[in-house]
C-alpha positions as CSV (number, residue, x, y, z in Angstrom):
1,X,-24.5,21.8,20.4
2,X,-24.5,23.4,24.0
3,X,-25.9,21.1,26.7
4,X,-29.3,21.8,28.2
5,X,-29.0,23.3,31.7
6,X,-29.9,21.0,35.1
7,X,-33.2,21.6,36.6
8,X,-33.0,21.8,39.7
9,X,-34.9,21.8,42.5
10,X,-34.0,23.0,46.0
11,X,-35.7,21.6,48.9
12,X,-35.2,23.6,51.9
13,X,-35.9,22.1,55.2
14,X,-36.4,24.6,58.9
15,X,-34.8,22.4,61.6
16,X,-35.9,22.6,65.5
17,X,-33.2,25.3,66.0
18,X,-35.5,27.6,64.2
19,X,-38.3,27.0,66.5
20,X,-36.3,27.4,69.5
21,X,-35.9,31.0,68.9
22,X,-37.8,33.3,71.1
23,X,-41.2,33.8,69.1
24,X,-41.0,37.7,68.7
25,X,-37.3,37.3,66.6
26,X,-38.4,34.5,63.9
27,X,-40.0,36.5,61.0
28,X,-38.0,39.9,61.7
29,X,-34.8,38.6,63.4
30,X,-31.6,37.4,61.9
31,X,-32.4,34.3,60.9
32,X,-34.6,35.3,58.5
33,X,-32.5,38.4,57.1
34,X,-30.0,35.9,56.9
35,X,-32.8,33.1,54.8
36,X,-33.2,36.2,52.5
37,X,-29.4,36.9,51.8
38,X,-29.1,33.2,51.1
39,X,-32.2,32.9,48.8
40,X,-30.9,36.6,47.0
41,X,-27.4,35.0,47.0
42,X,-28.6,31.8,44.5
43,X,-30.5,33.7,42.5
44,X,-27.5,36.2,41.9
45,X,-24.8,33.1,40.7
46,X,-23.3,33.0,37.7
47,X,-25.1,30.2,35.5
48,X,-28.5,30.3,37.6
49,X,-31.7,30.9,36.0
50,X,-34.6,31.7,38.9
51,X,-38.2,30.1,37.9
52,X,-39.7,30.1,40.8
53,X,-40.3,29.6,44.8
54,X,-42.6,27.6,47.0
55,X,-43.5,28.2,50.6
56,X,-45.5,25.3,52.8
57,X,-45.3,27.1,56.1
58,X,-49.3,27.1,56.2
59,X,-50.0,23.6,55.8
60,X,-46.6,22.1,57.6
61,X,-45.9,23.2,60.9
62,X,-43.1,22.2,62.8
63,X,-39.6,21.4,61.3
64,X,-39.1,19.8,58.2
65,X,-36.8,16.2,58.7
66,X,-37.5,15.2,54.8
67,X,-40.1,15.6,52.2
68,X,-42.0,17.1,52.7
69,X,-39.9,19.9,53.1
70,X,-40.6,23.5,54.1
71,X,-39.8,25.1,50.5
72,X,-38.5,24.9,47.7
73,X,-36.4,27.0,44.9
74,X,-36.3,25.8,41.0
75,X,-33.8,26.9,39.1
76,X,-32.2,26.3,35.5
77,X,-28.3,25.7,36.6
78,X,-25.5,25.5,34.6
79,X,-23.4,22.9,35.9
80,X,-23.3,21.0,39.3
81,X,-20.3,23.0,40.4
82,X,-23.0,26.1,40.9
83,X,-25.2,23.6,42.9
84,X,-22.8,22.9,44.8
85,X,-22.3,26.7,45.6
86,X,-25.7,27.3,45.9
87,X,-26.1,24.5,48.7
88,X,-23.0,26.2,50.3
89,X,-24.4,29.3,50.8
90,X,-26.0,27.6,53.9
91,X,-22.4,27.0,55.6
92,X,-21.0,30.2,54.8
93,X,-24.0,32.7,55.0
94,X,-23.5,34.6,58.3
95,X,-26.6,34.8,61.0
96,X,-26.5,38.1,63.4
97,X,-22.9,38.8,64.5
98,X,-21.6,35.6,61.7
99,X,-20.6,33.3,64.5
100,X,-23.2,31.1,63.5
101,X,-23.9,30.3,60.0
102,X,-27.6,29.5,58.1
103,X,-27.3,25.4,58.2
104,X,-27.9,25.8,62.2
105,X,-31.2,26.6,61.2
106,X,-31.8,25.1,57.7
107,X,-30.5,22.2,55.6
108,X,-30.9,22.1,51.7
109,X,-31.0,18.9,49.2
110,X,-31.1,19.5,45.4
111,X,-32.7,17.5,43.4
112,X,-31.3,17.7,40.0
113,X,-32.4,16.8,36.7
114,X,-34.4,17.6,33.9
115,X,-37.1,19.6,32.3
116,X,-40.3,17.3,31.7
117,X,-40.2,17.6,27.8
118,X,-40.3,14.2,25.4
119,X,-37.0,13.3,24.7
120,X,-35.8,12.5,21.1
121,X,-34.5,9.2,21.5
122,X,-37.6,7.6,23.1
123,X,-40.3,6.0,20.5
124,X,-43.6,7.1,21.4
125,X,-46.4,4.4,20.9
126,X,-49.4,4.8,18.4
């Protein structure tokens, strides 16, 4: 029997960094080059199965300090050890020149669990 993978979802916050930036270097600038490697770098591991992405920049403005968070990623994983490497992707992914890495500019949590089905071992009334 193999064991079902993690759901998991990735909430991705933009910290005030971000909107410290000059205006005309957001949306074409490094930052976000670098945002795109990072979100093309946890779809590409080993054991992670893409569903699907979120983006509340039209109805949150300012940065995100907790839920609600900016966006989100949701992914089938296979183990917490890709998680993990998946939320490193932020320390080690390189912005501009690669002095300064992604987390400057964004944080991640992953909230991991399961897919919303009815479990076996529950007794449904009725």
């Amino acid at each position: 029997m193999s064991t079902p993978p993690l759901r998991v979802l990735f909430c991705i916050g933009i910290n005030q960094n971000f909107f410290d930036l000059p205006a005309g270097g957001i949306t074409a600038g490094h930052v976000w080059q670098a945002f795109v490697s990072m979100m093309d770098g946890i779809k590409a591991l080993p054991g992670v199965d893409f569903i699907g992405d979120m983006d509340d920049d039209a109805h949150m403005v300012g940065p995100s300090e907790g839920w609600p968070w900016t966006c989100y990623l949701l992914a089938d994983v296979d183990t917490q050890e890709t998680v993990k490497a998946a939320c490193n992707l932020f320390r080690t992914t390189p912005v501009g020149d690669g002095e300064v890495k992604l987390w400057r500019f964004a944080k991640v949590e992953a909230r991991i669990g399961r897919a919303l089905t009815v479990r076996e071992d529950v007794e449904l009334p009725g």
